[in-house]
C-alpha positions in Angstrom: 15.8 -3.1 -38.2 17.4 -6.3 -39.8 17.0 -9.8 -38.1 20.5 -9.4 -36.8 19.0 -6.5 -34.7 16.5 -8.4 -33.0 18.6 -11.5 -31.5 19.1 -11.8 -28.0 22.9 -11.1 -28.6 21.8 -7.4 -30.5 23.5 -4.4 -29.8 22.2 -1.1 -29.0 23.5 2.3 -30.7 26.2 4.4 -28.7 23.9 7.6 -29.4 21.0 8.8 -27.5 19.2 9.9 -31.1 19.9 6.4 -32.7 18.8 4.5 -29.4 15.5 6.8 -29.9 15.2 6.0 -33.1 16.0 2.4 -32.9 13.1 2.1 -30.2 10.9 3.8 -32.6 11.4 0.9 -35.2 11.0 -1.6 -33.1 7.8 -0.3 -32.2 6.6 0.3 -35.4 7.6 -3.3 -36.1 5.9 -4.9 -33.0 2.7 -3.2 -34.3 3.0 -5.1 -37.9 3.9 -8.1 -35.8 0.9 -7.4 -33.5 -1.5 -7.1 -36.2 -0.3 -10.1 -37.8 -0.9 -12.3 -35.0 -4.5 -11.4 -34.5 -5.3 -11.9 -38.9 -3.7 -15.6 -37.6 -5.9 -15.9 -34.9 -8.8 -14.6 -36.8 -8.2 -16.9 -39.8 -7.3 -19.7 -38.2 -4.2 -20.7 -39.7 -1.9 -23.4 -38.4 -1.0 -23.2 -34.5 3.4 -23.3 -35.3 2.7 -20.3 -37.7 0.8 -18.3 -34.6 3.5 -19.5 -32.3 6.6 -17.9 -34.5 4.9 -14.6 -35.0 4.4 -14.6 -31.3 8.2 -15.5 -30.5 8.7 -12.6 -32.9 6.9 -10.3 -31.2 8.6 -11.2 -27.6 11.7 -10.8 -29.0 11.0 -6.8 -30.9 9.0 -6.6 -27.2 12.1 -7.4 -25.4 14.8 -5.0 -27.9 12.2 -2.3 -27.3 11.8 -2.4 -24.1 16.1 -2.8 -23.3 16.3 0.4 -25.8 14.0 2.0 -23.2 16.0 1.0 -20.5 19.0 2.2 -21.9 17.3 5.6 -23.0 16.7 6.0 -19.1 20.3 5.4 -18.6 21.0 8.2 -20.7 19.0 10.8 -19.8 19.6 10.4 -16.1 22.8 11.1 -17.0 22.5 14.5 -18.6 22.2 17.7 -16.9 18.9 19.4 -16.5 20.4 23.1 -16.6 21.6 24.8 -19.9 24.7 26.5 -20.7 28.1 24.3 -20.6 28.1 21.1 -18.5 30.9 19.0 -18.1 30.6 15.8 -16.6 32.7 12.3 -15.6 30.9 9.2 -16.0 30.5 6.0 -17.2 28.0 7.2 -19.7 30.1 9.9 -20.6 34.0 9.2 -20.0 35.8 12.0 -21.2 35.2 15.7 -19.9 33.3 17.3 -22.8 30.3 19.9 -23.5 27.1 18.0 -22.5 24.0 18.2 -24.2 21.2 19.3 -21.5 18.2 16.9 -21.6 15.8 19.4 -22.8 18.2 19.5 -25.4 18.3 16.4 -26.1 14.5 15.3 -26.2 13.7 17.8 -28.6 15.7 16.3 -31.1 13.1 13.2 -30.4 9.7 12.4 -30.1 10.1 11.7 -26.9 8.4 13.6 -24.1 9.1 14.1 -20.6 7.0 11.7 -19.1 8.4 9.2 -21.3 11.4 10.2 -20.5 11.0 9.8 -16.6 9.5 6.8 -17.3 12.6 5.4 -19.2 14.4 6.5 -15.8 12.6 4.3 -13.7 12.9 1.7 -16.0 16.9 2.2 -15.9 16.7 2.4 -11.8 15.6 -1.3 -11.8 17.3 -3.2 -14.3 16.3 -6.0 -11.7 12.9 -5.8 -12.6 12.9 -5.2 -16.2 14.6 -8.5 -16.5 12.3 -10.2 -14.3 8.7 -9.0 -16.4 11.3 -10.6 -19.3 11.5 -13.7 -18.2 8.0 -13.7 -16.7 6.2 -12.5 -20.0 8.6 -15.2 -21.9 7.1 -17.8 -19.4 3.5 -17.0 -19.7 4.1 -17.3 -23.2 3.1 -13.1 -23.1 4.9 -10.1 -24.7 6.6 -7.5 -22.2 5.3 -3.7 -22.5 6.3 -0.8 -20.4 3.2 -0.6 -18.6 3.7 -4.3 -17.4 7.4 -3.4 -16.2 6.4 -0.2 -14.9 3.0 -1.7 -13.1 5.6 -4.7 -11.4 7.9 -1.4 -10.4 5.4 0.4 -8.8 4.1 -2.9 -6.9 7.6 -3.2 -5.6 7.9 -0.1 -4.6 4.6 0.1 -2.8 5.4 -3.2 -1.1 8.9 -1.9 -0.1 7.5 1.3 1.9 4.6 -1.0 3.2 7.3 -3.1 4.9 9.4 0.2 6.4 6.2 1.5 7.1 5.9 -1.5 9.6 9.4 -1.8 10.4 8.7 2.3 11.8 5.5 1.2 13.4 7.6 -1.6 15.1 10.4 0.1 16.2 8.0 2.5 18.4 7.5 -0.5 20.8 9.6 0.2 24.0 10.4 -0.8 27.4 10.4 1.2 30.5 7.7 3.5 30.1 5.0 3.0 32.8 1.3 4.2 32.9 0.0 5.2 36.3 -3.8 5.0 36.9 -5.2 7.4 39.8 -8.5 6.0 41.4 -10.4 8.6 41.5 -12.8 10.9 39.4 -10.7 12.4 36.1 -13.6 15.3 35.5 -12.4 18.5 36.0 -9.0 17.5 36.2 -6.8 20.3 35.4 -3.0 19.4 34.5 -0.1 21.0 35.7 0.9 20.7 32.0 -0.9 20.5 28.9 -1.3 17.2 27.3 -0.5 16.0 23.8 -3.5 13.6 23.3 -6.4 12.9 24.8 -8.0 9.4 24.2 -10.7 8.2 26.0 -14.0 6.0 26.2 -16.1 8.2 28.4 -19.7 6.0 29.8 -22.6 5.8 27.5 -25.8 6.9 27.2 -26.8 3.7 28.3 -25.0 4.2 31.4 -25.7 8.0 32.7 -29.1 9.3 33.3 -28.9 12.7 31.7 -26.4 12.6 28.7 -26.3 16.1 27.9 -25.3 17.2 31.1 -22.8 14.9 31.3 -21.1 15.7 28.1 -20.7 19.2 29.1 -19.8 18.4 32.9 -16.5 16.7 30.9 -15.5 17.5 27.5 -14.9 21.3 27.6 -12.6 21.2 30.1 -10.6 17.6 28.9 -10.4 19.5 25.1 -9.1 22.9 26.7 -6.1 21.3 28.2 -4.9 19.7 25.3 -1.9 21.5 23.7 -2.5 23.6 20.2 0.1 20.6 18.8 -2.2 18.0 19.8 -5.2 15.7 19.2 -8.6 14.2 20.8 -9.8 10.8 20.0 -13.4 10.6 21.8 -15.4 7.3 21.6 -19.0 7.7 21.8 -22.2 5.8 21.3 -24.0 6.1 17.8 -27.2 6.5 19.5 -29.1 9.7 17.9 -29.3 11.4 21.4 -25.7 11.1 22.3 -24.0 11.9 18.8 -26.7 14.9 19.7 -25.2 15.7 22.8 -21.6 15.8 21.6 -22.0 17.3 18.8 -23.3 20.4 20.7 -20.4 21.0 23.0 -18.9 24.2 22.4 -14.9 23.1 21.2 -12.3 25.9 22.9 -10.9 28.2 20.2 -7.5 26.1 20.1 -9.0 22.5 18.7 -11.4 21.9 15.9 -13.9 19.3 15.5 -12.2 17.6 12.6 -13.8 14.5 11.6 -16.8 12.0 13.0 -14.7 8.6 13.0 -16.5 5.5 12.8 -14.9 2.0 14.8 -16.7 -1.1 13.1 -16.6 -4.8 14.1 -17.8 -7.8 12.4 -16.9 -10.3 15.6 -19.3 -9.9 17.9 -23.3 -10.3 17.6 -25.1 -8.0 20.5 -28.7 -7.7 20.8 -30.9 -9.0 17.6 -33.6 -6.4 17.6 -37.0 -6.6 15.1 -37.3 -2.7 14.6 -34.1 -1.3 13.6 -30.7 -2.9 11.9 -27.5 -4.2 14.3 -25.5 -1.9 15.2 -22.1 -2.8 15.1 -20.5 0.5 15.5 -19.2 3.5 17.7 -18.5 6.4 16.5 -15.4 8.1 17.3 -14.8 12.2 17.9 -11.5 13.3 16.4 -10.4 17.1 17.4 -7.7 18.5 16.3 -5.2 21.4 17.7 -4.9 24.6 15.6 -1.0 23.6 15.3 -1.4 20.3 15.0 1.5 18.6 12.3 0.0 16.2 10.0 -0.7 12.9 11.1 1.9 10.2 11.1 -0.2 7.1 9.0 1.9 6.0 6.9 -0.5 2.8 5.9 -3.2 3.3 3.4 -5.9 1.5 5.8 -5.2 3.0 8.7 -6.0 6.4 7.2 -9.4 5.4 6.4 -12.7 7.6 8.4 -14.2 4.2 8.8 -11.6 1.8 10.7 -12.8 -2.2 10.8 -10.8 -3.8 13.8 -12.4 -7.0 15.5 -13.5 -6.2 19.2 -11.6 -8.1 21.8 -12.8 -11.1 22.0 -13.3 -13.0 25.4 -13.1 -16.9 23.9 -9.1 -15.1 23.4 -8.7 -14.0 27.3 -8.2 -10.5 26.5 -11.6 -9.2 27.3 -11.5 -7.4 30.1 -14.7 -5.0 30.0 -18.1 -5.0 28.0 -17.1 -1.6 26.1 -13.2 -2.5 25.9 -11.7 -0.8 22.6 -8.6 -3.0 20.9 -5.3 -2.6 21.5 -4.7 -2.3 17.4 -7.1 0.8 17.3 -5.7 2.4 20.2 -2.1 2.2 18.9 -3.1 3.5 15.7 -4.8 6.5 17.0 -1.8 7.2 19.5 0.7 6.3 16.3 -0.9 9.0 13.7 -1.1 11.5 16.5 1.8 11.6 19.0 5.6 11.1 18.6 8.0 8.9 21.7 7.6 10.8 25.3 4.2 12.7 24.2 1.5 12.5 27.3 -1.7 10.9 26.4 -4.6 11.5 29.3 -7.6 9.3 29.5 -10.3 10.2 32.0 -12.1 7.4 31.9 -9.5 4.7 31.7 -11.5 2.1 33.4 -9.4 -1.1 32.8 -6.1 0.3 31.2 -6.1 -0.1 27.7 -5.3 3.2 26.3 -2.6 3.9 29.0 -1.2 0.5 28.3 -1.2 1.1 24.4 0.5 4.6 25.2 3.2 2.8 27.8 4.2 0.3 24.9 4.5 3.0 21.8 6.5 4.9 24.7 4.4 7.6 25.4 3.4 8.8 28.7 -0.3 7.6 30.1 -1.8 7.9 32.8 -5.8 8.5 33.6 -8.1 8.3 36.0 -11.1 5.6 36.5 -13.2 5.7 39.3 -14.1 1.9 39.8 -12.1 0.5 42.2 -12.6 -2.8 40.3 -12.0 -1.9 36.7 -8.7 -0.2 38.2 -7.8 -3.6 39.9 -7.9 -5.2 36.6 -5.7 -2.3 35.2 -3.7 -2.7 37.7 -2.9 -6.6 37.0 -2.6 -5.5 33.1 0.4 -3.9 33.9 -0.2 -0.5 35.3 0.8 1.8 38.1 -2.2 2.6 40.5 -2.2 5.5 42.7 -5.4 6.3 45.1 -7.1 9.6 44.9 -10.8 10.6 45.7 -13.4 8.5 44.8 -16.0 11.5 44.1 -19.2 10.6 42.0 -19.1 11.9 38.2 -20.0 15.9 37.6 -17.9 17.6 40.8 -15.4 19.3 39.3 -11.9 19.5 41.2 -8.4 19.6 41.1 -7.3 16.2 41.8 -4.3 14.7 43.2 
């Protein structure tokens, strides 16, 4: 490669074999260049010598990395399949035998990873010339890796942003959740539901908790449909994950995963004998049919899910135990598609049926405090009455 070659005004060869080849000598001579720079830098020698090896360098970086680019250009353009090909293009004008690619890199020393990376390269001409101009201004020397690393961070960005433009477009109007006041266990649906999410009370609240996770869960988990999911909240205490964790699951779900909801916002209790627990722990079931789940963001797919507790200095604190809004739309999100039902037994102020009414879903639940269904009920959602039974008498209800 003469000095000609390695202007900014250069011009590639018309060949895919002498573009390959021409990208192999300006590699070869960006090493030399390379190694010349750090004997500079190692000797010591005056700063405007070190300055026009480096301005050398950029520029064989630069003619390397267009030959690459053009490479891509190439290859995309050839056929993957042997025997005869004939093609139109702007690559190739004129109807004629193409070579295959196979063909074509084993003429080189190119493989097929480079090859696909030379592709990429080619697909964003945008952002080859932008790690140019950036390496040029940070006084750097452009690689592959650098253009491919800014492609990949584009990319990732790009399907972050449709991943919330999705997520977004799932808000609707005119969906209404309807709260019945009354006791939800042993309610039995006229029609399986397509997710159950619910915040049953804690061991803190009930006097036997055993008993009370089997006077419940078995039959909420047997009327969900094959296709659908269970989101459970529970208490970490020992004795409760103990209780739940020993209730028989009907042959359609599976117990898939012990969730864990953790908060950083809110103090509780400061006790001397054990650490603070800022933490519930979440049941996730899952139907035997279920389709994958919908999480289309990284951290939302994480077994460990860090959202703030509501916080009452905001005004959007309605209950001591009240779960976010942001967790329960995720849950309802990764689990359930527009018009799915999603049942909450223990609905006490709303926020579930509310989260499912917004991603248009159908809610409704049952809580049987006449006062946390008030507050529901100036939330935004539907209340019906229906018997106000104590928990553990199982009935058909409404």
């Amino acid at each position: 490669m003469n000095e000609v070659a390695i202007r900014q005004g250069y011009e590639l060869p018309a060949k895919f074999e002498d573009v390959a080849s021409f990208a192999v000598i300006a590699q070869e001579k960006l090493k030399s260049v390379r190694a010349e720079i750090s004997a500079i830098k190692r000797l010591g020698l005056a700063q405007e010598v070190l300055q026009q090896k480096v301005q050398e360098a950029q520029q064989l970086a630069e003619v390397k990395t267009r030959a690459e680019v053009r490479l891509g250009e190439l290859t995309a353009a050839m056929p993957k399949s042997t025997g005869n090909q004939y093609t139109k293009s702007a690559l190739y004008p004129r109807e004629t035998e193409q070579e295959t690619k196979t063909e074509a890199l084993s003429k080189t020393n190119i493989t097929r990873k480079q090859a696909s990376q030379y592709e990429l390269m080619a697909a964003h001409p945008d952002i080859v010339e932008q790690a140019i101009a950036e390496a040029r201004e940070n006084d750097d020397i452009v690689s592959r890796s650098l253009v491919l690393n800014m492609i990949k961070t584009q990319k990732k960005a790009e399907q972050i942003e449709q991943a919330k433009a999705d997520i977004a477009s799932q808000t609707k109007k005119g969906q209404t959740a309807v709260l019945y006041i009354g006791d939800g266990i042993g309610y039995i649906p006229e029609e399986p539901y397509d997710l159950l999410l619910t915040d049953p009370p804690y061991s803190t609240d009930v006097e036997d908790i055993e008993s009370f996770a089997q006077s419940w869960l078995p039959n909420a988990l047997e009327h969900v449909k094959p296709t659908g999911s269970a989101y459970v909240f529970i208490g970490a205490y020992p004795e409760e994950l103990r209780a739940y964790l020993n209730v028989g699951v009907p042959e359609h779900m599976t117990l898939k995963q012990v969730l864990i909801w953790t908060y950083k916002n809110t103090l509780g209790n400061n006790p001397k004998d054990r650490y603070k627990q800022n933490y519930q722990a979440c049941l996730f079931y899952r139907g035997i049919e279920a389709p994958a789940l919908d999480c289309p963001l990284t951290n939302e797919q994480w077994a460990v899910q860090e959202v703030n507790a509501p916080d009452g200095r905001l005004g959007d604190r309605y209950h001591a135990w009240q779960k976010p809004m942001e967790l329960a739309e995720r849950f309802i999100r990764h689990s359930t598609k527009s018009g799915d039902t999603v049942f909450d037994p223990f609905a006490c102020t709303g926020t579930f049926l509310l989260a499912a009414a917004k991603l248009g879903r159908k809610g409704y639940g049952y809580e049987i405090n006449r006062e946390n269904a008030e507050i529901a009920q100036s939330r935004g959602i539907e209340i019906n009455e229906c018997s106000e039974k104590g928990y553990g008498e199982k009935q058909r209800l409404c």
